[in-house]
mmCIF file of the N, C-alpha and C atoms, coordinates in Angstrom:
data_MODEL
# 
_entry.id   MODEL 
# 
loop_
_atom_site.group_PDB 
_atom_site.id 
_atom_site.type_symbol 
_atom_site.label_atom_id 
_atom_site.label_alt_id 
_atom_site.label_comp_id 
_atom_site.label_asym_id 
_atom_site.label_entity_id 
_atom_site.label_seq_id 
_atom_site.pdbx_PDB_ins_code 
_atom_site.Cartn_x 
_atom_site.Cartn_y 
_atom_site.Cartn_z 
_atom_site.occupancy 
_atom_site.B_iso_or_equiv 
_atom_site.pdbx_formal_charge 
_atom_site.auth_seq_id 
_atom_site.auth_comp_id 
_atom_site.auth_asym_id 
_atom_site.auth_atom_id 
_atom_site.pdbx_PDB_model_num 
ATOM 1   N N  . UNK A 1 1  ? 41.893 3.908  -38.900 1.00 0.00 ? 1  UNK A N  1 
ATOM 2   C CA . UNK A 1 1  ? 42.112 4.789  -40.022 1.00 0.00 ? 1  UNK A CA 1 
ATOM 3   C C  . UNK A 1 1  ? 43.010 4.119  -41.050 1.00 0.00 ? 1  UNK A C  1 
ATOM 4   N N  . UNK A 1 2  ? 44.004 3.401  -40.628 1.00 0.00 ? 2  UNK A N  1 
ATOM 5   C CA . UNK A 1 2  ? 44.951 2.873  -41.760 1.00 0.00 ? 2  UNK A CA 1 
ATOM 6   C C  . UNK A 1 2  ? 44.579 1.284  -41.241 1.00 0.00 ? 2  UNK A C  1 
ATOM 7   N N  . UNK A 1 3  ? 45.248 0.870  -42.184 1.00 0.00 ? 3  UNK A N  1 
ATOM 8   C CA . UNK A 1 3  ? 45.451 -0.810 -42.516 1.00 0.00 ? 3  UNK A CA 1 
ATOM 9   C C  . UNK A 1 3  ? 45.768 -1.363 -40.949 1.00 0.00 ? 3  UNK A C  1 
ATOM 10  N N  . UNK A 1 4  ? 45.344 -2.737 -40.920 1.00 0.00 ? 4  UNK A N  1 
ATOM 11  C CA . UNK A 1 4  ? 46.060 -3.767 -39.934 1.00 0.00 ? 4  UNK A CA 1 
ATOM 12  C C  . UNK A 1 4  ? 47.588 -4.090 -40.297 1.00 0.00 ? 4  UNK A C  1 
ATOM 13  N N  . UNK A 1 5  ? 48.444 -3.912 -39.993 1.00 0.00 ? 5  UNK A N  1 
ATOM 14  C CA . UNK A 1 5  ? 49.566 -4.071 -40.122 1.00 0.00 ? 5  UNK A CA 1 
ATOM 15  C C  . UNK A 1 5  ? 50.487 -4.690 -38.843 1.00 0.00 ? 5  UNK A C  1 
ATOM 16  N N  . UNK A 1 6  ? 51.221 -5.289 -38.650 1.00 0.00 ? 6  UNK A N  1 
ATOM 17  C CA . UNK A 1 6  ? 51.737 -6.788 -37.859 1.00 0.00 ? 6  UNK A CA 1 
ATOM 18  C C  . UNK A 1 6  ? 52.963 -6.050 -37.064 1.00 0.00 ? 6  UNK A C  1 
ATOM 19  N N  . UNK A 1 7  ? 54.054 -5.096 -37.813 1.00 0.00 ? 7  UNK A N  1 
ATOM 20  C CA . UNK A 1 7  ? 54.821 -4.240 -37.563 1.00 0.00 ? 7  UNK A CA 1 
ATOM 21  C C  . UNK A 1 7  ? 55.356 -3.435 -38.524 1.00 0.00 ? 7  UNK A C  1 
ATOM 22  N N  . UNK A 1 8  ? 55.715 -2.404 -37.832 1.00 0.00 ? 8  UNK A N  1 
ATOM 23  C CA . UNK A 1 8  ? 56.177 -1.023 -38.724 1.00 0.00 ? 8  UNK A CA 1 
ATOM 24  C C  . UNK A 1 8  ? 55.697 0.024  -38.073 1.00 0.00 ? 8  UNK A C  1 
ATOM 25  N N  . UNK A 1 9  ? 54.844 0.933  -39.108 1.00 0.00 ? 9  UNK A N  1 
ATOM 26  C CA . UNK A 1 9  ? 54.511 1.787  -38.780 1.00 0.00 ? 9  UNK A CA 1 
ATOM 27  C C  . UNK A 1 9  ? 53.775 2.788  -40.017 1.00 0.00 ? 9  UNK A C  1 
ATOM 28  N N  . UNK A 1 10 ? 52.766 3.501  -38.941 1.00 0.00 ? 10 UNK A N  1 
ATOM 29  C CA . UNK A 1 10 ? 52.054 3.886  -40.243 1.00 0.00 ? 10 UNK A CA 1 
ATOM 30  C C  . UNK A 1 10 ? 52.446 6.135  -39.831 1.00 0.00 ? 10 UNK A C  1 
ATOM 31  N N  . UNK A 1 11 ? 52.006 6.637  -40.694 1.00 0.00 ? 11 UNK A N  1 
ATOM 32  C CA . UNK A 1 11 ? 52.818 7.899  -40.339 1.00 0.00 ? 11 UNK A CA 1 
ATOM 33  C C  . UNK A 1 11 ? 51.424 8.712  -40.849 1.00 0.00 ? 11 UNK A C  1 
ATOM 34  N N  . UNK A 1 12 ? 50.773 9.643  -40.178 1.00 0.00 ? 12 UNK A N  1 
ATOM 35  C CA . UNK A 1 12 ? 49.646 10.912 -40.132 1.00 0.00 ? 12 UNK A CA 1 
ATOM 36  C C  . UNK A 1 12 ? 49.877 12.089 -40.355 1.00 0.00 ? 12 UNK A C  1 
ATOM 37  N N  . UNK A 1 13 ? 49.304 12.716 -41.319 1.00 0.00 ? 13 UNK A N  1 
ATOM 38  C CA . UNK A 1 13 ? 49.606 13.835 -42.128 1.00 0.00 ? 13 UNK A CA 1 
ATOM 39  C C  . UNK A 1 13 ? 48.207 14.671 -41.635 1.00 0.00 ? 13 UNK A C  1 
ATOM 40  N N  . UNK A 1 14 ? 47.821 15.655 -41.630 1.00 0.00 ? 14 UNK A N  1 
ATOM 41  C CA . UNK A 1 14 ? 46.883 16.342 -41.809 1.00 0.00 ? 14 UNK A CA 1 
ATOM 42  C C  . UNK A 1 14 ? 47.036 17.847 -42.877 1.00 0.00 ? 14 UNK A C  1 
ATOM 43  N N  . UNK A 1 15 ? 46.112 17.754 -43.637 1.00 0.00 ? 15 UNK A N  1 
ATOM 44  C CA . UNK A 1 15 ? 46.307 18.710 -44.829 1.00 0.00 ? 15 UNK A CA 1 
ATOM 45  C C  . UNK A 1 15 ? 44.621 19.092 -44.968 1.00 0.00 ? 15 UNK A C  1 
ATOM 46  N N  . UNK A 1 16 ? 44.143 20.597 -45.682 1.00 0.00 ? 16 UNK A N  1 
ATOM 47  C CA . UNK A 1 16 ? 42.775 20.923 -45.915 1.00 0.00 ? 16 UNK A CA 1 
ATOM 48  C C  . UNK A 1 16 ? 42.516 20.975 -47.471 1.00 0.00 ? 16 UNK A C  1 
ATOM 49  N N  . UNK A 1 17 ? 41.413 19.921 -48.120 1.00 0.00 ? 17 UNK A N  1 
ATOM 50  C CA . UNK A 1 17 ? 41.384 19.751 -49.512 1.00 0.00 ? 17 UNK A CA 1 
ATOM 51  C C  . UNK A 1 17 ? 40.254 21.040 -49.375 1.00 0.00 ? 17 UNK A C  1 
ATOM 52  N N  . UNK A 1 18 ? 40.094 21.388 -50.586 1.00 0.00 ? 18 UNK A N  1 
ATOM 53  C CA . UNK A 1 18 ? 39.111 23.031 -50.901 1.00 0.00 ? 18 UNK A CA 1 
ATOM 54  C C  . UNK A 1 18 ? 38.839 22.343 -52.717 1.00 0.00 ? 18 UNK A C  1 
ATOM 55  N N  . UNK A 1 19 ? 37.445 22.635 -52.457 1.00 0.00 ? 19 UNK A N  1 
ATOM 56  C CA . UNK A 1 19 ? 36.700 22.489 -53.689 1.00 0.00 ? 19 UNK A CA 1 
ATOM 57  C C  . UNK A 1 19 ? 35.356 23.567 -53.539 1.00 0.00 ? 19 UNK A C  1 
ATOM 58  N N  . UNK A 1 20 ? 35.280 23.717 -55.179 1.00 0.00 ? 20 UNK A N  1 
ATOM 59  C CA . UNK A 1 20 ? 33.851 24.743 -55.176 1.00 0.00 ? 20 UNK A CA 1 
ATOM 60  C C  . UNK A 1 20 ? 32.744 24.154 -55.251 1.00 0.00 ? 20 UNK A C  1 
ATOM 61  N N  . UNK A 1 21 ? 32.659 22.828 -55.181 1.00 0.00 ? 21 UNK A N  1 
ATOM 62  C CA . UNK A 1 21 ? 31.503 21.695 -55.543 1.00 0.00 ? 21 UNK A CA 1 
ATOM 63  C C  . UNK A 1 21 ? 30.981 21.417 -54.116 1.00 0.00 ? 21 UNK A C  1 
ATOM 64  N N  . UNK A 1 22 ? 31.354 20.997 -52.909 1.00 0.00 ? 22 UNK A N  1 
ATOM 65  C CA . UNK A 1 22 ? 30.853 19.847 -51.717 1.00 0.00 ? 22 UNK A CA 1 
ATOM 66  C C  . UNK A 1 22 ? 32.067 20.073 -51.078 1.00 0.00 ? 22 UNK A C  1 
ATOM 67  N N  . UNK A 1 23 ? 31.670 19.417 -50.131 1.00 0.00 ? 23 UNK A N  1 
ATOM 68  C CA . UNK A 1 23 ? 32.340 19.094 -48.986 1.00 0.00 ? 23 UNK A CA 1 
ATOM 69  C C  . UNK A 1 23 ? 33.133 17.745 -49.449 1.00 0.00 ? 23 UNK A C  1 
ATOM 70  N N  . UNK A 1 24 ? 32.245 16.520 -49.953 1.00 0.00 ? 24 UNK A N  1 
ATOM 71  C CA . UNK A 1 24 ? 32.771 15.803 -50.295 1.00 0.00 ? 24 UNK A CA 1 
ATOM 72  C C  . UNK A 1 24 ? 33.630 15.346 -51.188 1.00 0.00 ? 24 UNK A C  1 
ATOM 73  N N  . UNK A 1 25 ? 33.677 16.497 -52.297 1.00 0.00 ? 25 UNK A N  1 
ATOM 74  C CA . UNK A 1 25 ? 34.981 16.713 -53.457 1.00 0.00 ? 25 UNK A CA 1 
ATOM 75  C C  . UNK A 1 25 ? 35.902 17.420 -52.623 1.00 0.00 ? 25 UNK A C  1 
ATOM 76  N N  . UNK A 1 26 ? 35.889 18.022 -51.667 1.00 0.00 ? 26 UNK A N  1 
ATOM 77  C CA . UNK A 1 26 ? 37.191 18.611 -51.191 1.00 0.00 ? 26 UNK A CA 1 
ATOM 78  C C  . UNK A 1 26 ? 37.814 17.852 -49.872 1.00 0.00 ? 26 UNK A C  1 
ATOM 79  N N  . UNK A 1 27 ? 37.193 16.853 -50.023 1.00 0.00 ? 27 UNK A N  1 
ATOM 80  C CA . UNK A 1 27 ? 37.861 15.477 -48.898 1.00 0.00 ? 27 UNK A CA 1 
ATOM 81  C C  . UNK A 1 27 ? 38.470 14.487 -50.187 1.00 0.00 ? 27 UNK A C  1 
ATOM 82  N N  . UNK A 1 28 ? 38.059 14.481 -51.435 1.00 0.00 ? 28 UNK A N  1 
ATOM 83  C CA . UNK A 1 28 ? 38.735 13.965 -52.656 1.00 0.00 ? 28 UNK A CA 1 
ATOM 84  C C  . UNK A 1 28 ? 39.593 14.709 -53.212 1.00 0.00 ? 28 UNK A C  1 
ATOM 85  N N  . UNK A 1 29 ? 39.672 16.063 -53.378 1.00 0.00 ? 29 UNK A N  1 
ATOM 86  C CA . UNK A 1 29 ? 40.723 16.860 -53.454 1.00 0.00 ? 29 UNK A CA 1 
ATOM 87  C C  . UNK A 1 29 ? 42.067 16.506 -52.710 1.00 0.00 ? 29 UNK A C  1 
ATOM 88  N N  . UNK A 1 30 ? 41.778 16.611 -51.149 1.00 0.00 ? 30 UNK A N  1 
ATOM 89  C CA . UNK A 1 30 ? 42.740 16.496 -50.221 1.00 0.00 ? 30 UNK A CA 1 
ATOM 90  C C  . UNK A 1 30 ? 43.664 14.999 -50.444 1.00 0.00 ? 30 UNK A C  1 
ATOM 91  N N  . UNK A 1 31 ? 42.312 13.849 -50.726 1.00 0.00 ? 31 UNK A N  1 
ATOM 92  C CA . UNK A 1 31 ? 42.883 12.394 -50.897 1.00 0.00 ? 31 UNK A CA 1 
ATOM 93  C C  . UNK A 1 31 ? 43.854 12.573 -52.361 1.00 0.00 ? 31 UNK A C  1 
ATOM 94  N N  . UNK A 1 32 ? 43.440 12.775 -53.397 1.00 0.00 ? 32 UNK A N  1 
ATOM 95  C CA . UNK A 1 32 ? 43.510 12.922 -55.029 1.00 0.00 ? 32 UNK A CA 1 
ATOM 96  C C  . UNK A 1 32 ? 45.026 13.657 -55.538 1.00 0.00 ? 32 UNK A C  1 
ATOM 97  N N  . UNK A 1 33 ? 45.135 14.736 -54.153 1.00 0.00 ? 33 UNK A N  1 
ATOM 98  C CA . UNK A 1 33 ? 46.436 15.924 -54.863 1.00 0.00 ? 33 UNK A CA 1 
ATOM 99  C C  . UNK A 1 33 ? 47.244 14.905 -53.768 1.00 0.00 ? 33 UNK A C  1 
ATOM 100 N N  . UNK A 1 34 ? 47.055 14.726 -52.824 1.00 0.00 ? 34 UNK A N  1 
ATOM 101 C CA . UNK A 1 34 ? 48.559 14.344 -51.412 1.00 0.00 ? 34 UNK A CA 1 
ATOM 102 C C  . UNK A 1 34 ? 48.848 12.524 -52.531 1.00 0.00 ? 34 UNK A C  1 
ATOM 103 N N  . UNK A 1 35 ? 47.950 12.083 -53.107 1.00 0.00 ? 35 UNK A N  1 
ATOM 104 C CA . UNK A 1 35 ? 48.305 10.490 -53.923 1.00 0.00 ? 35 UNK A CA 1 
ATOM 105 C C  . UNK A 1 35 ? 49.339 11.209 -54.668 1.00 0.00 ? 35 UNK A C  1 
ATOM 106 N N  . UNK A 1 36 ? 49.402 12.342 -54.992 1.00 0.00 ? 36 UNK A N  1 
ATOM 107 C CA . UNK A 1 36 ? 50.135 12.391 -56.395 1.00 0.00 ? 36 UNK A CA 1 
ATOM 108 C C  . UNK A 1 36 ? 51.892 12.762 -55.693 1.00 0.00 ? 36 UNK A C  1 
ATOM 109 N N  . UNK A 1 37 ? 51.996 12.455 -54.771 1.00 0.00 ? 37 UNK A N  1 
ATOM 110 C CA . UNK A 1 37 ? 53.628 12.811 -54.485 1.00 0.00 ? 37 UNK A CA 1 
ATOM 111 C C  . UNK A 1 37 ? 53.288 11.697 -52.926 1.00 0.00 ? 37 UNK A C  1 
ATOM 112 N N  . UNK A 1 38 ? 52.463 11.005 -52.231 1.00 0.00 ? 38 UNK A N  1 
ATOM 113 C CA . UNK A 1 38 ? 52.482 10.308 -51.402 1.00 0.00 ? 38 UNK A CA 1 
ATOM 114 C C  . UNK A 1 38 ? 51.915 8.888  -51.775 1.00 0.00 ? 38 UNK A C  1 
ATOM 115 N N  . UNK A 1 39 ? 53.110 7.499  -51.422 1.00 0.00 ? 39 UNK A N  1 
ATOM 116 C CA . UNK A 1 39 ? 52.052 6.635  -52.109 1.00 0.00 ? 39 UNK A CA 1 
ATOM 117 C C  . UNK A 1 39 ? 51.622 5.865  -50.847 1.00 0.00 ? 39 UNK A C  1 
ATOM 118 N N  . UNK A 1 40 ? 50.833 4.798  -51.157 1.00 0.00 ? 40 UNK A N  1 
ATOM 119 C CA . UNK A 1 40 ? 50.156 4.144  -49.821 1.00 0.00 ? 40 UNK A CA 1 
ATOM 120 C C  . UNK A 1 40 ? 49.398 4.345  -49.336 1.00 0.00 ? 40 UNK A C  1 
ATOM 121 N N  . UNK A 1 41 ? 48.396 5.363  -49.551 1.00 0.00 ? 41 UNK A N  1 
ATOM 122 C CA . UNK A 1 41 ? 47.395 5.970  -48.498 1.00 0.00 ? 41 UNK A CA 1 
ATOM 123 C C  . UNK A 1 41 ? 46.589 4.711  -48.220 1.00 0.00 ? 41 UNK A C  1 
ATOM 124 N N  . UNK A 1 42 ? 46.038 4.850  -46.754 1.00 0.00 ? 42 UNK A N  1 
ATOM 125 C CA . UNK A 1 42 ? 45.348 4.068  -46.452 1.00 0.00 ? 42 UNK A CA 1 
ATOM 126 C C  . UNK A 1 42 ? 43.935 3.970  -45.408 1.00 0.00 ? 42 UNK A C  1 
ATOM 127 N N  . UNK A 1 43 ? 44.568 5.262  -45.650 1.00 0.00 ? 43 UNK A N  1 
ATOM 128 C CA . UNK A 1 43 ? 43.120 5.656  -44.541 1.00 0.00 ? 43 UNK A CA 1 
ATOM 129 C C  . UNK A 1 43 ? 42.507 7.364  -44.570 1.00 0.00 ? 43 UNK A C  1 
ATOM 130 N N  . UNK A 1 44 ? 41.566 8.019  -44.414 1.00 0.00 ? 44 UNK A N  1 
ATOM 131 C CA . UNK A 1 44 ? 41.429 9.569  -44.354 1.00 0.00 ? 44 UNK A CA 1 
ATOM 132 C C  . UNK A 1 44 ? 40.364 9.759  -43.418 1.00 0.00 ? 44 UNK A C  1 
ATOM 133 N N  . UNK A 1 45 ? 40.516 10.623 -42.228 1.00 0.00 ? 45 UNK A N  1 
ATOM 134 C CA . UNK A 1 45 ? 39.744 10.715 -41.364 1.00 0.00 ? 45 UNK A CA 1 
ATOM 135 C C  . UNK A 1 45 ? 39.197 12.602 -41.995 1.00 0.00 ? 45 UNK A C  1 
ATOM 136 N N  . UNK A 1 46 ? 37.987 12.729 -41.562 1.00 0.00 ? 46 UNK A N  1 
ATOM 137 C CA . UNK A 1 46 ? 37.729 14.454 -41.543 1.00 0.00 ? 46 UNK A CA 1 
ATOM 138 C C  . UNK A 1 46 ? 37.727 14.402 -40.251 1.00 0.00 ? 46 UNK A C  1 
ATOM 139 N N  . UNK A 1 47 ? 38.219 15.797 -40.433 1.00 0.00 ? 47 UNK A N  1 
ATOM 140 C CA . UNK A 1 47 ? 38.463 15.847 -38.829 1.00 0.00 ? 47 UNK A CA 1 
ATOM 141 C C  . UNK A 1 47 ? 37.616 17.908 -38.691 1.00 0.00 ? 47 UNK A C  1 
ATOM 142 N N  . UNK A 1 48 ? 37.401 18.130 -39.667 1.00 0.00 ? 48 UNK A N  1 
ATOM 143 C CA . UNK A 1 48 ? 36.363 19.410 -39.618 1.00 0.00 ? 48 UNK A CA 1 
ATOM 144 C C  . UNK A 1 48 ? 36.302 20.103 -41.130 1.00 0.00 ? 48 UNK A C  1 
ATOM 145 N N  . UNK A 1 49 ? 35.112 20.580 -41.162 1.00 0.00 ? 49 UNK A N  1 
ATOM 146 C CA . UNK A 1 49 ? 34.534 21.356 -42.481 1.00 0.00 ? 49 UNK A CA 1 
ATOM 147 C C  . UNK A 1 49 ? 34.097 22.665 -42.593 1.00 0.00 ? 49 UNK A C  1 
ATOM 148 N N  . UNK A 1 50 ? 34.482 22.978 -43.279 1.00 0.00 ? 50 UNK A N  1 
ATOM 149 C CA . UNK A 1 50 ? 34.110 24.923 -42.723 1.00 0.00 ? 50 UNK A CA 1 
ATOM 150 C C  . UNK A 1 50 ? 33.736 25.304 -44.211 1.00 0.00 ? 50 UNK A C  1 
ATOM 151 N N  . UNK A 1 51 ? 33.401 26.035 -44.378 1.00 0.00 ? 51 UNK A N  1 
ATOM 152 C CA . UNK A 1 51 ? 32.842 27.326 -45.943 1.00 0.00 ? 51 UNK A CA 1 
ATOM 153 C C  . UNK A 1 51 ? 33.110 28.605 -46.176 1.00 0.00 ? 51 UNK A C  1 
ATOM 154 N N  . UNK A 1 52 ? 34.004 28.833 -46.988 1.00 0.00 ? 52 UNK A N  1 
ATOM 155 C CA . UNK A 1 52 ? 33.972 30.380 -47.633 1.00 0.00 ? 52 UNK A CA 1 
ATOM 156 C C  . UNK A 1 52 ? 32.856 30.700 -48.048 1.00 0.00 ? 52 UNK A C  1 
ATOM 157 N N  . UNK A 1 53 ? 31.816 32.094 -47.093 1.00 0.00 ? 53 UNK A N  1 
ATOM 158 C CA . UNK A 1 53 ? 30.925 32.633 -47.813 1.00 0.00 ? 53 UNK A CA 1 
ATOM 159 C C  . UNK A 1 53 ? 30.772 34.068 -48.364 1.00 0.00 ? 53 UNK A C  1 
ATOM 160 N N  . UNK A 1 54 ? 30.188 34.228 -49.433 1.00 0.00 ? 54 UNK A N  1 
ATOM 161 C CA . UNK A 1 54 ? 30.623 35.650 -50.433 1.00 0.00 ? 54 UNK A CA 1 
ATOM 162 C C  . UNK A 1 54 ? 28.870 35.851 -50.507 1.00 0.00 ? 54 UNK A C  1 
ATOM 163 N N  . UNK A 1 55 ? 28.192 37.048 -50.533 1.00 0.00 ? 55 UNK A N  1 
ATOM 164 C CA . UNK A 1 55 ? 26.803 37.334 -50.803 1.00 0.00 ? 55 UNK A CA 1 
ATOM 165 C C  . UNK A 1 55 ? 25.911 36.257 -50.337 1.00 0.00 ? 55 UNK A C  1 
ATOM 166 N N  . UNK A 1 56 ? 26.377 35.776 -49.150 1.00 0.00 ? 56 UNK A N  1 
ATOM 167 C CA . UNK A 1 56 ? 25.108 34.685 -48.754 1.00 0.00 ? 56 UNK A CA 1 
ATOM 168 C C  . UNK A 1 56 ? 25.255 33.577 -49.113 1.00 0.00 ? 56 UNK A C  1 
ATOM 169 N N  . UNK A 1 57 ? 25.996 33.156 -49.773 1.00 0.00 ? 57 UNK A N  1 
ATOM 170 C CA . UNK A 1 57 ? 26.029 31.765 -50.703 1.00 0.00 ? 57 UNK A CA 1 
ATOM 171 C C  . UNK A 1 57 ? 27.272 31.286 -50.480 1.00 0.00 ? 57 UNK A C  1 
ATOM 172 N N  . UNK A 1 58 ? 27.655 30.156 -50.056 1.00 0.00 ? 58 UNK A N  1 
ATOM 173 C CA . UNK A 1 58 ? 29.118 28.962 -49.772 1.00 0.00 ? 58 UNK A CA 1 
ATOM 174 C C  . UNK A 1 58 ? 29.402 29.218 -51.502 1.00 0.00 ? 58 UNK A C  1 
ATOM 175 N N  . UNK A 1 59 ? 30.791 29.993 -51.209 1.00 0.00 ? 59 UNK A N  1 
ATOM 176 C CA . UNK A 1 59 ? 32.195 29.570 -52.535 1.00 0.00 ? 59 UNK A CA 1 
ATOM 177 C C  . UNK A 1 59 ? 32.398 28.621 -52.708 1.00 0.00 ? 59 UNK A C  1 
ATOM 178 N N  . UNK A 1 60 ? 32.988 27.948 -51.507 1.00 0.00 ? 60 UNK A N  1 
ATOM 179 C CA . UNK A 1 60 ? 34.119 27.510 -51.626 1.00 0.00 ? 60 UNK A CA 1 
ATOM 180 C C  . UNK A 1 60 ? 33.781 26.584 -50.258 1.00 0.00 ? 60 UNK A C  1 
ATOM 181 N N  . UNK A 1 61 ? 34.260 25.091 -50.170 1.00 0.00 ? 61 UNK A N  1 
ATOM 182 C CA . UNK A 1 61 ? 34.152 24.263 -49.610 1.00 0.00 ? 61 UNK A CA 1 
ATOM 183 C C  . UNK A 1 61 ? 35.278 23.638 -49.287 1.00 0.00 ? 61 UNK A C  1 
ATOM 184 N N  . UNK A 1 62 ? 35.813 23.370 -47.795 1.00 0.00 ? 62 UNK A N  1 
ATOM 185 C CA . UNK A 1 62 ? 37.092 23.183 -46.934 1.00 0.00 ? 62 UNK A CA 1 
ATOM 186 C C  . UNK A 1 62 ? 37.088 22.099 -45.917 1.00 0.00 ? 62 UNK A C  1 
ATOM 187 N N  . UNK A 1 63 ? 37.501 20.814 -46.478 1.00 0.00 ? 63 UNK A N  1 
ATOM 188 C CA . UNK A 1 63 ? 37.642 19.746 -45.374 1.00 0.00 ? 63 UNK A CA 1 
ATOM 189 C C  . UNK A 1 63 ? 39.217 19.853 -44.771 1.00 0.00 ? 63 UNK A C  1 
ATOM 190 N N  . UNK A 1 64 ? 39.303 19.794 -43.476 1.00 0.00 ? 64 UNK A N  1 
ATOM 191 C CA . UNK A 1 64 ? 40.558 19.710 -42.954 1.00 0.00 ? 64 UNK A CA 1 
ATOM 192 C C  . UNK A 1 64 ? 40.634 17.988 -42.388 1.00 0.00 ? 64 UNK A C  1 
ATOM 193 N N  . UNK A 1 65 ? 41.204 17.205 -43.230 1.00 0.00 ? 65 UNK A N  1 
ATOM 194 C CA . UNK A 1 65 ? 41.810 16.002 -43.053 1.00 0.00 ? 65 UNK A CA 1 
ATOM 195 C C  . UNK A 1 65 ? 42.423 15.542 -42.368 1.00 0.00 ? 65 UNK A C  1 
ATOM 196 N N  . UNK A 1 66 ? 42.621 14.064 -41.664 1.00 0.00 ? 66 UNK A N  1 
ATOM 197 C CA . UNK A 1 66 ? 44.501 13.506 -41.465 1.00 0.00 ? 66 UNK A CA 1 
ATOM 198 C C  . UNK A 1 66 ? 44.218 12.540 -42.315 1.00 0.00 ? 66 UNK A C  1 
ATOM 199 N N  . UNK A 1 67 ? 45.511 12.287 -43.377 1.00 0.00 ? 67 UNK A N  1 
ATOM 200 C CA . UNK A 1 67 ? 45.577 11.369 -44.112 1.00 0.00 ? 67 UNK A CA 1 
ATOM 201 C C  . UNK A 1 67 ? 47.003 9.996  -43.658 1.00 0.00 ? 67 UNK A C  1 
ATOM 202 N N  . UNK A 1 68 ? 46.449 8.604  -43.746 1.00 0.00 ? 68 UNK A N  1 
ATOM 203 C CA . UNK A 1 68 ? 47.057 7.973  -43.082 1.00 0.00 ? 68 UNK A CA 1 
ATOM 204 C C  . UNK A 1 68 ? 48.060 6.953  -44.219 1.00 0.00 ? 68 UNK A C  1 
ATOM 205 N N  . UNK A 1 69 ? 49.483 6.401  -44.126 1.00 0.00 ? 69 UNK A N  1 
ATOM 206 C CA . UNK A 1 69 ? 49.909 5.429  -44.991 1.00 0.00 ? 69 UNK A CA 1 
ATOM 207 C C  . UNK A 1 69 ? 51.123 4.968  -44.440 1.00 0.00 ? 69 UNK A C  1 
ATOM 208 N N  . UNK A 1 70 ? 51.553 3.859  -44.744 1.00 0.00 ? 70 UNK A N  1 
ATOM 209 C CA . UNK A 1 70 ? 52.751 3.192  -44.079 1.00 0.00 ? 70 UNK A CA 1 
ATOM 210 C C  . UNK A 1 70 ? 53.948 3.587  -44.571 1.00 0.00 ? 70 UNK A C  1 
ATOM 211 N N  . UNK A 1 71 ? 54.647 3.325  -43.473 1.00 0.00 ? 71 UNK A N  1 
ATOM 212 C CA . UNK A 1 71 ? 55.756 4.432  -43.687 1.00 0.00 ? 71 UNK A CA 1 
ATOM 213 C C  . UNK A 1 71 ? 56.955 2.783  -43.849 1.00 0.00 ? 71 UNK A C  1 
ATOM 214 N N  . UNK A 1 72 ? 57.129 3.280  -45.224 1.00 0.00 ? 72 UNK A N  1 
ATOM 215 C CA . UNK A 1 72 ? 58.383 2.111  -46.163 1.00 0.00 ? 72 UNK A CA 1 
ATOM 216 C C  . UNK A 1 72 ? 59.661 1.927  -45.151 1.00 0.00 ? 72 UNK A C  1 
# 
């Protein structure tokens, strides 16, 4: 999931991105908002996807993530 790295350490977050578009904008959501106050990312696993549905039809689209980056 993250980089080859020699020593240190890398540190795993899990957070759920939500978009009204895909599945796959709300795994870019999740990557896109956690960049903006986390730097380094280096890896994003899905780890499950689920759907808000209203009258038959998916709202709303929900990847639950772990997002991976080295810890400074």
């Amino acid at each position: 999931m993250g980089e080859y790295i020699e020593k240190g350490a890398i540190k795993v977050i899990e957070i759920i991105g939500i978009s009204d578009e895909s599945f796959e904008d709300a795994v870019a959501q999740a990557v896109g908002k956690a960049a903006e106050t986390i730097k380094g990312i280096t890896g994003v696993e899905v780890m499950r996807q689920s759907a808000k549905v209203v009258d038959g039809k998916i709202s709303q689209y929900r990847a639950d993530v772990k997002l991976a980056f080295t810890v400074k």
